[in-house]
gemmi code that builds the backbone of each chain (N, CA, C; Angstrom):
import gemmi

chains = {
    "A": [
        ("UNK", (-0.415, -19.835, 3.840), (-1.280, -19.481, 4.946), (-2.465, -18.648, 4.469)),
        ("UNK", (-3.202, -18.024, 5.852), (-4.632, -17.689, 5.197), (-4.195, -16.453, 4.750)),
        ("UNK", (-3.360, -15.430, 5.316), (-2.904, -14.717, 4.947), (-1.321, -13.882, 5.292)),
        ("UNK", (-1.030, -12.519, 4.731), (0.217, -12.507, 4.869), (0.879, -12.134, 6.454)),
        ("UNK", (2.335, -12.973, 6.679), (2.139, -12.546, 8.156), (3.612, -12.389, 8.171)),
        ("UNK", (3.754, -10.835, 9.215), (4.770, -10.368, 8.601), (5.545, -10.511, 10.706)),
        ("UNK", (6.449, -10.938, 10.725), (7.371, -10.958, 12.310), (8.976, -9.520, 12.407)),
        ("UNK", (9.087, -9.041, 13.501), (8.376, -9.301, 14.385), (7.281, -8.418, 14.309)),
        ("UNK", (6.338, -8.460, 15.054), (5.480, -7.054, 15.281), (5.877, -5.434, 15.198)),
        ("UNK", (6.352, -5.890, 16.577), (7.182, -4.584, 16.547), (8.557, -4.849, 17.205)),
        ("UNK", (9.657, -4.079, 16.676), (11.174, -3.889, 17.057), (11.756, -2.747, 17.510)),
        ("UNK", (12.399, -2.329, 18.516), (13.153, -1.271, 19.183), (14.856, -2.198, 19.229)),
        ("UNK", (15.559, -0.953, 17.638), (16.810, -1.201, 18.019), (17.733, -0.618, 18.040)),
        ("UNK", (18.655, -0.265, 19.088), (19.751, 0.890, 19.092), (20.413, 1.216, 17.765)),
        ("UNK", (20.728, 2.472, 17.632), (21.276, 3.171, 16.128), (22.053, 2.547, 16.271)),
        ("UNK", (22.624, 2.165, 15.161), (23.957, 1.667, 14.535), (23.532, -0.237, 14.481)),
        ("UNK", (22.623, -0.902, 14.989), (22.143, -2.058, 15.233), (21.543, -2.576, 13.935)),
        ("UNK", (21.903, -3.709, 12.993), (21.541, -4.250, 12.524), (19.976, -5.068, 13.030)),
        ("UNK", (19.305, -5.109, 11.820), (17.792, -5.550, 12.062), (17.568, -6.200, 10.977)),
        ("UNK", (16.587, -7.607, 11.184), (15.891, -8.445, 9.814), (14.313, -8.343, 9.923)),
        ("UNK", (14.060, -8.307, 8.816), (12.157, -8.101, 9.092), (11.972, -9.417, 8.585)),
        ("UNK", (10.594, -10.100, 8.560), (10.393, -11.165, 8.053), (9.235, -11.185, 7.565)),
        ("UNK", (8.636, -11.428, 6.549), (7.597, -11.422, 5.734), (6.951, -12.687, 4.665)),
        ("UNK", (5.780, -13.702, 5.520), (5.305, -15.052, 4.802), (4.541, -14.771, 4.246)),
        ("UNK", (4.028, -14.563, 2.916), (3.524, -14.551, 1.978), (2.427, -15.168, 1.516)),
        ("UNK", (1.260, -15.217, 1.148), (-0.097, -16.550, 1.066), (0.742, -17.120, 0.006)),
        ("UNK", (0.188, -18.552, 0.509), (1.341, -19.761, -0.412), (0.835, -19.578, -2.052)),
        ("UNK", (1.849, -19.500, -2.894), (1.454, -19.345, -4.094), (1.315, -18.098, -4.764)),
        ("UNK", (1.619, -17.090, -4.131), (1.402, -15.583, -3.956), (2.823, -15.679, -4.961)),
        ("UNK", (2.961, -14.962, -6.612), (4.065, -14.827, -7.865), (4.695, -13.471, -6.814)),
        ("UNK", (4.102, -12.553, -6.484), (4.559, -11.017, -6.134), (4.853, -10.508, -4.752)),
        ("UNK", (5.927, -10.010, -4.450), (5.709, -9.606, -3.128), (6.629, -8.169, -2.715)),
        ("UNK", (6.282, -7.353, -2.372), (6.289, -6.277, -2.015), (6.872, -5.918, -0.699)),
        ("UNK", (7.518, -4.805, -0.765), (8.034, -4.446, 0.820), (7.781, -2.265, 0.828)),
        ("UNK", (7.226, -2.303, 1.866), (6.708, -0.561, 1.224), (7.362, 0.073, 2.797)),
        ("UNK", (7.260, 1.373, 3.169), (7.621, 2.275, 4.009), (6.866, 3.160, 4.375)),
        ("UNK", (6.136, 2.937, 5.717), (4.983, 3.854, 5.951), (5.422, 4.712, 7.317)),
        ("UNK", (5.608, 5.990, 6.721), (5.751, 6.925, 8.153), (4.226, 7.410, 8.616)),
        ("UNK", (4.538, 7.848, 9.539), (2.898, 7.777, 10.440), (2.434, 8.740, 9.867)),
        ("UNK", (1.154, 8.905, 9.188), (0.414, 9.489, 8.748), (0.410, 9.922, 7.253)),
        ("UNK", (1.160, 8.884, 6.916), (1.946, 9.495, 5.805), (1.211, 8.043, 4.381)),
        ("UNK", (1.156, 7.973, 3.594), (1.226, 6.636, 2.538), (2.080, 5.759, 2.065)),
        ("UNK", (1.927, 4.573, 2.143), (3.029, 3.172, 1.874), (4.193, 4.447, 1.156)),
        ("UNK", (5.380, 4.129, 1.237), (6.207, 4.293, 0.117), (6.657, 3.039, -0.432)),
        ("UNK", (6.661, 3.141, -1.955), (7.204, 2.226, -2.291), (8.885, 1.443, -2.183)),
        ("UNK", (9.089, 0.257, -1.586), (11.192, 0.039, -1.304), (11.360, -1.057, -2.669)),
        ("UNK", (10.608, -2.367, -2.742), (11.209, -2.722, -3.933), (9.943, -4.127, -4.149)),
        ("UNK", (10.499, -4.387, -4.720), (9.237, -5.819, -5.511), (10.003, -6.952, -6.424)),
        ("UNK", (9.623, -8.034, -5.681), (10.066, -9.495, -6.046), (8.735, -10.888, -6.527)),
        ("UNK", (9.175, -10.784, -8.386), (8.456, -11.801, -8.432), (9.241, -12.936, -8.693)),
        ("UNK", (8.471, -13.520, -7.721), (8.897, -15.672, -7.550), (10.625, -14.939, -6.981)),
        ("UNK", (11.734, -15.425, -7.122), (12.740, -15.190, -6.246), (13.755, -13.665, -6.867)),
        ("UNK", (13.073, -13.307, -7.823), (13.602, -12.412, -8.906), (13.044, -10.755, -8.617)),
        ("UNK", (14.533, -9.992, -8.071), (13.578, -8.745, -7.763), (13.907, -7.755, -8.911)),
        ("UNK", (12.755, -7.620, -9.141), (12.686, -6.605, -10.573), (12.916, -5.614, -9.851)),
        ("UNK", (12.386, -4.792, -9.129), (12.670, -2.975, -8.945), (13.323, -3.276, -7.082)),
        ("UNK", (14.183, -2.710, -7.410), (14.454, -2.397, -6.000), (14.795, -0.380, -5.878)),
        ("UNK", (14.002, -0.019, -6.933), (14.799, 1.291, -6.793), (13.949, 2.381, -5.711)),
        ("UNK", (13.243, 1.606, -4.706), (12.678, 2.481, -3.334), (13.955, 2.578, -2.844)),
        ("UNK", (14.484, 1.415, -2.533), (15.644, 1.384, -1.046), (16.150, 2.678, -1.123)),
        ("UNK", (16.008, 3.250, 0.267), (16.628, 4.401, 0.118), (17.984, 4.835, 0.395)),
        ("UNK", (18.542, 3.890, 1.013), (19.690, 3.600, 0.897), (21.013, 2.199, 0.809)),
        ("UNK", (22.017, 2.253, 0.626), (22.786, 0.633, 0.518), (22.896, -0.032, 2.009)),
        ("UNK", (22.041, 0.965, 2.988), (21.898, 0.003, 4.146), (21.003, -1.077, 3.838)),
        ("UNK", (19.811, -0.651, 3.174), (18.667, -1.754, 2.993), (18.772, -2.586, 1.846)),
        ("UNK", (18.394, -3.933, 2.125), (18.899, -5.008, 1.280), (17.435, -5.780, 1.542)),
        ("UNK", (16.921, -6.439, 0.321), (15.902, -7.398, 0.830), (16.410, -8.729, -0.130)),
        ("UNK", (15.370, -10.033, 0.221), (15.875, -11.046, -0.542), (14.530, -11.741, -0.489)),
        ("UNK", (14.622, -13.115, -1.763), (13.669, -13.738, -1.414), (14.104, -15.201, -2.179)),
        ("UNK", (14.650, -15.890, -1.311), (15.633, -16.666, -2.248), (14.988, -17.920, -2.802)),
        ("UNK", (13.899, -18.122, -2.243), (13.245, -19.321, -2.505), (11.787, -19.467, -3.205)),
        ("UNK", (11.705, -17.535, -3.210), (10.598, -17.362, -4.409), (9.231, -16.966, -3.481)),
        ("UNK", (9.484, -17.639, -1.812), (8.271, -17.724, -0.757), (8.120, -16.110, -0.123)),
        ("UNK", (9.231, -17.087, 1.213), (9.397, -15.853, 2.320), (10.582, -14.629, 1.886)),
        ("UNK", (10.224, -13.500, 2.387), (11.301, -12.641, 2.300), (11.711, -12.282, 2.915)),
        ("UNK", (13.187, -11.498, 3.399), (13.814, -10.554, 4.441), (14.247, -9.345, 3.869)),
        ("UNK", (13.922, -8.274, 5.182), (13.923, -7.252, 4.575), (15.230, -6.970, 5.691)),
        ("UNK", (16.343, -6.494, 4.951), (17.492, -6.172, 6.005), (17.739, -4.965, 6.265)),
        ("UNK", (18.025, -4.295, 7.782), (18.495, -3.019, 7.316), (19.612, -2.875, 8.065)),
        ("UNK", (20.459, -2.483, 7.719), (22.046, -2.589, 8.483), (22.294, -1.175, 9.066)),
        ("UNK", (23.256, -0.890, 9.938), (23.612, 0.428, 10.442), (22.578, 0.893, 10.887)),
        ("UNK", (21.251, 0.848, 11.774), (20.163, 1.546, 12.061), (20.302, 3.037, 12.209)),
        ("UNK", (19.423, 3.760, 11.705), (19.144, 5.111, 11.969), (18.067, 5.737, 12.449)),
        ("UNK", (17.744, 6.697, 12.691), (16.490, 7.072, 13.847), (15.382, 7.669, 12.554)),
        ("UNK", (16.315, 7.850, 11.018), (15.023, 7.946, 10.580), (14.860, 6.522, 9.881)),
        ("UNK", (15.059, 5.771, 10.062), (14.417, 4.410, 9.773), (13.254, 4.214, 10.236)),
        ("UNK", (12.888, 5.143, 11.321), (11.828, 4.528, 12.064), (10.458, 4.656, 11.755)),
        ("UNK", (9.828, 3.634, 11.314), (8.581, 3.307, 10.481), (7.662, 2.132, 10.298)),
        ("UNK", (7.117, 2.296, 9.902), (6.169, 0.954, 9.877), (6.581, 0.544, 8.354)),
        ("UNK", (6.942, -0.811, 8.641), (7.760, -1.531, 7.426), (6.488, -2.361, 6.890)),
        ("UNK", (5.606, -2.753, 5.834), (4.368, -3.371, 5.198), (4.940, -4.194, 4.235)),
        ("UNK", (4.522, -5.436, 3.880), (4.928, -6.146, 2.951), (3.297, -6.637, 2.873)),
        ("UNK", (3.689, -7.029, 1.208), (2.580, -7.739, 0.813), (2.445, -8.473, -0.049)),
        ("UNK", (1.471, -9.546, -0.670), (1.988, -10.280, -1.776), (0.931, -9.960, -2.491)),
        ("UNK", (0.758, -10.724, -3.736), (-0.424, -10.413, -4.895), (-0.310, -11.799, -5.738)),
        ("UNK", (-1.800, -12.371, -5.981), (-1.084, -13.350, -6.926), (-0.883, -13.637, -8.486)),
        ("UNK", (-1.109, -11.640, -9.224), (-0.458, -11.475, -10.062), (0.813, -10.778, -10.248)),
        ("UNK", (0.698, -9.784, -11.181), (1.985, -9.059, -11.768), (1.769, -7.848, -11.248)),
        ("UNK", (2.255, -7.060, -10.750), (2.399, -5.549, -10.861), (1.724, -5.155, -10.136)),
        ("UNK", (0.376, -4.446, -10.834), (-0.366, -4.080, -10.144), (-1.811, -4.343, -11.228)),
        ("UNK", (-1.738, -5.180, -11.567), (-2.520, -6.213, -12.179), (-3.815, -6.739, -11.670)),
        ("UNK", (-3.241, -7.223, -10.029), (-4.227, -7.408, -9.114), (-4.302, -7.186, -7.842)),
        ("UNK", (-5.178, -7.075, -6.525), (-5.263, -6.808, -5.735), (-3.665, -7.199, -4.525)),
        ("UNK", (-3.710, -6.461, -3.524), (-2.227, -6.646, -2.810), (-2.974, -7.079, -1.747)),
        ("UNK", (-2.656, -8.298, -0.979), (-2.719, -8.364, 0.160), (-1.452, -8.238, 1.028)),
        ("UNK", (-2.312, -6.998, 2.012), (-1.099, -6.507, 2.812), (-0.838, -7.347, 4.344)),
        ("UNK", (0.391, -7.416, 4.706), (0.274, -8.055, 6.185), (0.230, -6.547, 7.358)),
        ("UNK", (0.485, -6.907, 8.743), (-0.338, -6.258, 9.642), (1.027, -5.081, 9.605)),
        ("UNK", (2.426, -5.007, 8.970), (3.450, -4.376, 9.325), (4.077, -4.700, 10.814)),
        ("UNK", (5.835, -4.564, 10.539), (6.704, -4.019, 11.680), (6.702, -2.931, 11.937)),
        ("UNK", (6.851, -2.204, 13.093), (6.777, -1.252, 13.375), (8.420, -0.976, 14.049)),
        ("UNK", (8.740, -0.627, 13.510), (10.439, -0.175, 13.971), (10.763, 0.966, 14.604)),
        ("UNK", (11.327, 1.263, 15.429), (11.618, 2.002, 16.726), (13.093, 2.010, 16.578)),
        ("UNK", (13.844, 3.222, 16.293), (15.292, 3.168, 16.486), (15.605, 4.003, 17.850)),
        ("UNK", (16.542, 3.855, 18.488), (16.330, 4.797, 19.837), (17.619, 4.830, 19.916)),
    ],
    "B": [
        ("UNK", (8.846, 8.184, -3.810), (8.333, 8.823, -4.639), (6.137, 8.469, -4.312)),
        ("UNK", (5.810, 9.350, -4.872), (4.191, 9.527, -4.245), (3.428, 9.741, -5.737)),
        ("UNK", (2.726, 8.975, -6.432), (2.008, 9.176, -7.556), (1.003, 9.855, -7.645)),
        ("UNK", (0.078, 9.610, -6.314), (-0.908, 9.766, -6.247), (-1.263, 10.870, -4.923)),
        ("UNK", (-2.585, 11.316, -5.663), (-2.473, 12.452, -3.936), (-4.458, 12.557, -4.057)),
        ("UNK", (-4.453, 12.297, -2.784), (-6.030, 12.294, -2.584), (-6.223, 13.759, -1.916)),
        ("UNK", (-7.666, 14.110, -2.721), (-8.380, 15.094, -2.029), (-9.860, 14.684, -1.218)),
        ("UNK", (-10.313, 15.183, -0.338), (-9.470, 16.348, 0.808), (-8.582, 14.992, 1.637)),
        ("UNK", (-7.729, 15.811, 2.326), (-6.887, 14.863, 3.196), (-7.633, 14.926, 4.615)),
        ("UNK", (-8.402, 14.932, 4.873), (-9.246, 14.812, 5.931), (-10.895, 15.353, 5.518)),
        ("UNK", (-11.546, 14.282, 5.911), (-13.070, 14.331, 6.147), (-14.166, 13.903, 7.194)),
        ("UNK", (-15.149, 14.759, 7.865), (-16.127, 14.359, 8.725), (-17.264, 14.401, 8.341)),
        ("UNK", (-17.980, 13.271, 8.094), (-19.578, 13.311, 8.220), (-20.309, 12.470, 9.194)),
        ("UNK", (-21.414, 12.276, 8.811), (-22.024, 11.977, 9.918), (-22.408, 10.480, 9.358)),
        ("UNK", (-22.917, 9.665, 10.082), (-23.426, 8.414, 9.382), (-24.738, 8.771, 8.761)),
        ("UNK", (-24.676, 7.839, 7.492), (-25.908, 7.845, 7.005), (-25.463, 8.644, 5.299)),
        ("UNK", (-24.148, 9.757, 5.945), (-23.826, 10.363, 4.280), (-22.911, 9.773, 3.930)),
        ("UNK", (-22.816, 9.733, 2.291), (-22.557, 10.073, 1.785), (-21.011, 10.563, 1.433)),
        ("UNK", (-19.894, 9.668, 1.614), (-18.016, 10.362, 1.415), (-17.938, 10.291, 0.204)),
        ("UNK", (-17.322, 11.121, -0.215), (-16.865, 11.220, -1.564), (-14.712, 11.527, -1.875)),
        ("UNK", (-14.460, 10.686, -2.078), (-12.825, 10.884, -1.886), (-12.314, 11.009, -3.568)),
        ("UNK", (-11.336, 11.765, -3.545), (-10.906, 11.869, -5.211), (-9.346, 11.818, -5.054)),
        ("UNK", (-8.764, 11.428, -6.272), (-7.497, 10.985, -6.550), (-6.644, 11.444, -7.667)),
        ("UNK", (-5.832, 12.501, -7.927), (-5.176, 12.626, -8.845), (-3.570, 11.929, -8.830)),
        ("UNK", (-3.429, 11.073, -10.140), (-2.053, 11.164, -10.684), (-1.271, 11.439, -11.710)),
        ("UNK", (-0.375, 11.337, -11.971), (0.784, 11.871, -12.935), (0.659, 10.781, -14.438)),
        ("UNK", (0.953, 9.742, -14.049), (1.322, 9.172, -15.594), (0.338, 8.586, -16.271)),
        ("UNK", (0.241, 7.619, -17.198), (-0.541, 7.055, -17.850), (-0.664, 5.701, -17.065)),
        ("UNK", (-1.167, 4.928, -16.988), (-1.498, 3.977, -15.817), (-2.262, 2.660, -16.905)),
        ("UNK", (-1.808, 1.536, -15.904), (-2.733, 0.057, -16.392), (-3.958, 0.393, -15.515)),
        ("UNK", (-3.776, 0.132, -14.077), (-4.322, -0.389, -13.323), (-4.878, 0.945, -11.990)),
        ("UNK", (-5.565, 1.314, -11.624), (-5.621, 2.245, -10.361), (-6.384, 1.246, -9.046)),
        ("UNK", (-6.124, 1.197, -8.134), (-7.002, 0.527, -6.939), (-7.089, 1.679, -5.718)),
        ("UNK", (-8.118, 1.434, -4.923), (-7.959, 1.602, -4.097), (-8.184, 0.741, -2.550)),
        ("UNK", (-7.595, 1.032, -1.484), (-7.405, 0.486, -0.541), (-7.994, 1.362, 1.315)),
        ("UNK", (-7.957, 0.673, 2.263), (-8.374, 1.409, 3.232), (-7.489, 0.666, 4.249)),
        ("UNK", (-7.658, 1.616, 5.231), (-6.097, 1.558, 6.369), (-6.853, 1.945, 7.550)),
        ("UNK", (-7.095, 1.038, 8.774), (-7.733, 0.692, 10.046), (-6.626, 1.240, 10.889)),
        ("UNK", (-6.469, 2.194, 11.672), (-5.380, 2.775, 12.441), (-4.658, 1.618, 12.862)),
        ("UNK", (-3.039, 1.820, 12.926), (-2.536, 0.776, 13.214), (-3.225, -0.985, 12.629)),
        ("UNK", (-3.361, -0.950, 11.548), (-3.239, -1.789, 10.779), (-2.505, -1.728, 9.819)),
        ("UNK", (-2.654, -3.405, 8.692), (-1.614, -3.366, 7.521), (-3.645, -2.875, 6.436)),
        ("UNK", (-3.261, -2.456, 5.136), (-3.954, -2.004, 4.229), (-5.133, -3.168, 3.787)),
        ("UNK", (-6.042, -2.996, 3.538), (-7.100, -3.707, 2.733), (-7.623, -3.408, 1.897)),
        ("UNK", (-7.491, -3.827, 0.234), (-7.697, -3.825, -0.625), (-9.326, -3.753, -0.660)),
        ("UNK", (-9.984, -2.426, -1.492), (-11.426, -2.060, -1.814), (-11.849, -2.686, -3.094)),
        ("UNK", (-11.271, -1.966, -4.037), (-11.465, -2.155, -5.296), (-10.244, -1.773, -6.460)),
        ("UNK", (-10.515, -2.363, -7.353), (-9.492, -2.309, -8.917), (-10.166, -1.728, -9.963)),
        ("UNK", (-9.962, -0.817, -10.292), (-10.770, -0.771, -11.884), (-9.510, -0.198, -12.592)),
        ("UNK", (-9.869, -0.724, -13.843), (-8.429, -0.916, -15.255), (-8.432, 0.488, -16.042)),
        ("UNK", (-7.777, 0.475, -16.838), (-7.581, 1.997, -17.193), (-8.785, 2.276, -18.692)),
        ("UNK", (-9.196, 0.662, -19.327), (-10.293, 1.100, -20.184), (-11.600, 0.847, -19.726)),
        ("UNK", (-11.787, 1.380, -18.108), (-13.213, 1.151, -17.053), (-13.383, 2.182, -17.170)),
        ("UNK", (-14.294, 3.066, -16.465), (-14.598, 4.222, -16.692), (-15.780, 4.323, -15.170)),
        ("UNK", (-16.201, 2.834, -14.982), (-17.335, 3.039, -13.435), (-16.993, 1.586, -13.207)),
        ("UNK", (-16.888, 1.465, -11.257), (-17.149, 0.313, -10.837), (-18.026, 0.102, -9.611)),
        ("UNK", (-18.600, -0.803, -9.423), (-19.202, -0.921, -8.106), (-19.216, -2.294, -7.236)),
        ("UNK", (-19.017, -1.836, -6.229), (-18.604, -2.995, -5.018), (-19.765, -2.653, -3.858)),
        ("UNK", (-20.499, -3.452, -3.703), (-21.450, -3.011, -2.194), (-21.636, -1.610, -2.348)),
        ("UNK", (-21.694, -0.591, -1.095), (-21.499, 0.704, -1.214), (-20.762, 1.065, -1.589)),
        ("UNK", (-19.403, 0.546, -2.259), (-18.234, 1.781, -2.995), (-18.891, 1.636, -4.158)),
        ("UNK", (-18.366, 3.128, -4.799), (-18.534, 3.272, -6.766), (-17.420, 3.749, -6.875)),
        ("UNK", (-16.480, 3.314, -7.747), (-15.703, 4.022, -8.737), (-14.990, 4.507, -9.683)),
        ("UNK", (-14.697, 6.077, -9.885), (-15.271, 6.179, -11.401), (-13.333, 6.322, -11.556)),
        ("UNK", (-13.271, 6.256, -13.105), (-11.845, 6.490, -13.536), (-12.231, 7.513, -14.557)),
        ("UNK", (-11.163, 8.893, -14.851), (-10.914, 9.561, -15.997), (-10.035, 9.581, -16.261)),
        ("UNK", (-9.390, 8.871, -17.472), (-8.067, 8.702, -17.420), (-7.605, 10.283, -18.529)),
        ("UNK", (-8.575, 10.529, -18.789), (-8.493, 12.163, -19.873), (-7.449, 13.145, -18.830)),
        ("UNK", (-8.449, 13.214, -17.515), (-7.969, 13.669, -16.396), (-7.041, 13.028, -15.703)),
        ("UNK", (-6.629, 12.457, -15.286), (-5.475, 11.849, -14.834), (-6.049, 11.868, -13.094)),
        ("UNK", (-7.847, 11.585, -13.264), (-8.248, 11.563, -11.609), (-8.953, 10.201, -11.590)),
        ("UNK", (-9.577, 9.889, -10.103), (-10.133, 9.217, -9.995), (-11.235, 9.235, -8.873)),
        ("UNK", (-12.021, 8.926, -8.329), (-12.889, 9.477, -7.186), (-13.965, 8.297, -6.518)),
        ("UNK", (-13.601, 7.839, -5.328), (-13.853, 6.716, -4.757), (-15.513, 7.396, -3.709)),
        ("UNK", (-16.318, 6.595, -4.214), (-17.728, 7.194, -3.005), (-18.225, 6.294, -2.622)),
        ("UNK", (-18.186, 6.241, -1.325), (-19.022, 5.656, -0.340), (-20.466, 6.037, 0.042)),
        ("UNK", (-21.193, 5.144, -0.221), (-22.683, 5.809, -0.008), (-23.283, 5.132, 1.701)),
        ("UNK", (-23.747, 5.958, 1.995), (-24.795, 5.664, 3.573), (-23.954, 4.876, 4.552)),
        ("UNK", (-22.503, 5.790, 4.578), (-21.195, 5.784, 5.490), (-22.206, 5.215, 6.774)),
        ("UNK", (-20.597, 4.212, 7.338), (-21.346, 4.187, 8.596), (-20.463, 4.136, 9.783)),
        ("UNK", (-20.252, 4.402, 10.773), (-18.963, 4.592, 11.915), (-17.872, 3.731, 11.516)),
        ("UNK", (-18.165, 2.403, 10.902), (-16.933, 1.371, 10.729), (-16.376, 1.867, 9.881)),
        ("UNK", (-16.450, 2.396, 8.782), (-15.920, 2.942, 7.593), (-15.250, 4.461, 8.395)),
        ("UNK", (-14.964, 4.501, 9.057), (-13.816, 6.053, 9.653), (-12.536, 4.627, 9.440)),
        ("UNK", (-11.297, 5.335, 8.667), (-9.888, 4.508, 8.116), (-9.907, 5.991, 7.396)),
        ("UNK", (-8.344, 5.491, 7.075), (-7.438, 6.153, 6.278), (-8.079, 5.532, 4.736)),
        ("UNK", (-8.193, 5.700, 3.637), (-8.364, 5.630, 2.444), (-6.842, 5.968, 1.630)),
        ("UNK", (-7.114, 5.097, 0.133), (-5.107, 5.072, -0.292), (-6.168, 4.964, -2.102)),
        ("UNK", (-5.383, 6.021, -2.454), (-5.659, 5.499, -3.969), (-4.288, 5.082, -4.565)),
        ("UNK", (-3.861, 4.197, -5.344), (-2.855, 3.734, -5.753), (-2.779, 2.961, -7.356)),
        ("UNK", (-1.819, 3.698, -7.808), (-1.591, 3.179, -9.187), (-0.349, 2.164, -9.874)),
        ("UNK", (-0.430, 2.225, -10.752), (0.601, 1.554, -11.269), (1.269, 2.175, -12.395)),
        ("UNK", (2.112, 1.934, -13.699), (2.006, 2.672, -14.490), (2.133, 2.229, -15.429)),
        ("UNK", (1.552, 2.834, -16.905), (1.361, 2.051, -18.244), (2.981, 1.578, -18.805)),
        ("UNK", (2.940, 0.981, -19.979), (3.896, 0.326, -20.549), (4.948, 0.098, -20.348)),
        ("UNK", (4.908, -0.352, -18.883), (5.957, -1.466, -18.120), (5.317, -2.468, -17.583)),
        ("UNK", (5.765, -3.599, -17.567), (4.784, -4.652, -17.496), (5.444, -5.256, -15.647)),
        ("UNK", (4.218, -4.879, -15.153), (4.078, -5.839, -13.676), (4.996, -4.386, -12.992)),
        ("UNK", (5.266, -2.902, -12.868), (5.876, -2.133, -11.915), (4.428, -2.583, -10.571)),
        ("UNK", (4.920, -1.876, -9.500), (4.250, -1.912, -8.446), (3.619, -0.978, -8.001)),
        ("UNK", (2.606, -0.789, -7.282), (1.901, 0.591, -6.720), (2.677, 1.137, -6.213)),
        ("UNK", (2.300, 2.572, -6.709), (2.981, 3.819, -5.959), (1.133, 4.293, -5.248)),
        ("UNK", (1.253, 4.758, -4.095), (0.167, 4.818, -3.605), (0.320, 6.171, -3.271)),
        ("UNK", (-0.745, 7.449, -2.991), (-1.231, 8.665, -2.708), (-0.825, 8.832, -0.756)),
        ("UNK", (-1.177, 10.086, -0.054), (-0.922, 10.304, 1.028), (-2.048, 9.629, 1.916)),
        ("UNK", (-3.000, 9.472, 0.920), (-4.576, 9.424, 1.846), (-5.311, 10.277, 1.964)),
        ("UNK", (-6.720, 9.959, 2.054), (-7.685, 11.002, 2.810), (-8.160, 10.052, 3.997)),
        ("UNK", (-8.444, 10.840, 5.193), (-8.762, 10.132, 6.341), (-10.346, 10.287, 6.920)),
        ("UNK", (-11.076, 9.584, 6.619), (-12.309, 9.857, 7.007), (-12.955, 9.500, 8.879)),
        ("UNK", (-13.779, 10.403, 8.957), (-14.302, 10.393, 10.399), (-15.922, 10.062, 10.116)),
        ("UNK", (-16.588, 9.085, 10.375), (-18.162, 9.170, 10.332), (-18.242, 8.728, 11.883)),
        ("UNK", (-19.169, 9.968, 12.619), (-19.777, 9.740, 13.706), (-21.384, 9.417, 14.040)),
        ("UNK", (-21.654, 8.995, 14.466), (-22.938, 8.520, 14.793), (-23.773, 9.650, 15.774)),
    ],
}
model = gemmi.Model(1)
for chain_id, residues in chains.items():
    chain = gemmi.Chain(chain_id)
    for i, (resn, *xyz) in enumerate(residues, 1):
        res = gemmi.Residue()
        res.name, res.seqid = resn, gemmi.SeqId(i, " ")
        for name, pos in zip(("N", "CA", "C"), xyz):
            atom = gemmi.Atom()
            atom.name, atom.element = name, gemmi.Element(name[0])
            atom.pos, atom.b_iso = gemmi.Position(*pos), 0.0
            res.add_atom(atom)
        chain.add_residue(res)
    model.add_chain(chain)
structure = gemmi.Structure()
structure.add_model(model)
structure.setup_entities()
């Protein structure tokens, strides 16, 4: 696609509630990224997958969060057991080099709401 | 974890001047970029410059790298209301091949008309 597009928008889900983020990638995009933005605050980094292979996952901040990308494309970002500080704007993005090699295109973020 | 930390974390001028945003980080680095953040948006990539650059220029951005210093300093010349965003300097780090940006808190600029 023209660019990255990340579903849903936004999510409100009771603590303890399992949640999937979803994140499409510009086609052809090797890199893709999943970061953690509290309001006012800068991306944090959660982990990074090139083609279906995730080299760093050492953001996740905890063994609730799990991401995948099994087909090298799209990714899911899982977070199990919801908590109220989960609540953040979730950013993914792809790049269509290595690292930080080259520019990131970011999608618009989920915005997650635990209540 | 936060690599990077921009100074000042908030700025107002007026249109017509002149922002000047600066960036310090910690390690030895490939790559530094920076990026800008539209309230309630996802990030948009400004510019890249590599760690043996030293000046870049894009339209009105310039910017410079010291990697002696471990800073960097992003300027916008003859700001204009559209340019009020959050600003992100973000790095990467040397001799690991392909890690990912760790990005700064921001500085948040205001240009009023």
């Amino acid at each position: 696609g023209a660019g990255v597009s990340q579903s849903p928008r936004y999510k409100v889900a009771k603590r303890g509630q399992d949640v999937a983020l979803r994140c499409d990638p510009i086609s052809g995009h090797v890199s893709l990224f999943w970061y953690q933005q509290a309001l006012g605050q800068g991306p944090e980094f959660l982990t990074y997958f090139q083609n279906e292979a995730q080299l760093d996952k050492s953001g996740l901040p905890s063994d609730r969060f799990f991401a995948e990308r099994p087909e090298g494309s799209v990714s899911t970002l899982k977070i199990q057991r919801t908590q109220q500080e989960d609540s953040a704007v979730y950013l993914c993005a792809s790049s269509g080099g290595r690292g930080g090699n080259y520019g990131y295109t970011f999608g618009s973020g989920t915005r997650l709401t635990v209540v | 974890s936060q690599q990077g930390e921009e100074d000042p974390q908030a700025l107002s001028i007026q249109e017509g001047e002149n922002a000047t945003m600066n960036c310090s980080y910690k390690t030895s680095i490939n790559n530094l970029q920076w990026y800008r953040q539209n309230s309630g948006r996802g990030l948009v990539h400004l510019i890249l410059i590599r760690s043996n650059e030293r000046e870049k220029h894009s339209g009105r951005l310039r910017v410079t790298l010291d990697t002696s210093k471990k800073s960097s300093s992003l300027l916008i010349t003859a700001s204009r209301a559209a340019d009020t965003a959050s600003y992100f300097c973000a790095t990467d780090e040397a001799n690991q091949a392909g890690t990912a940006l760790i990005f700064g808190k921001g500085t948040t600029l205001s240009v009023s008309s």
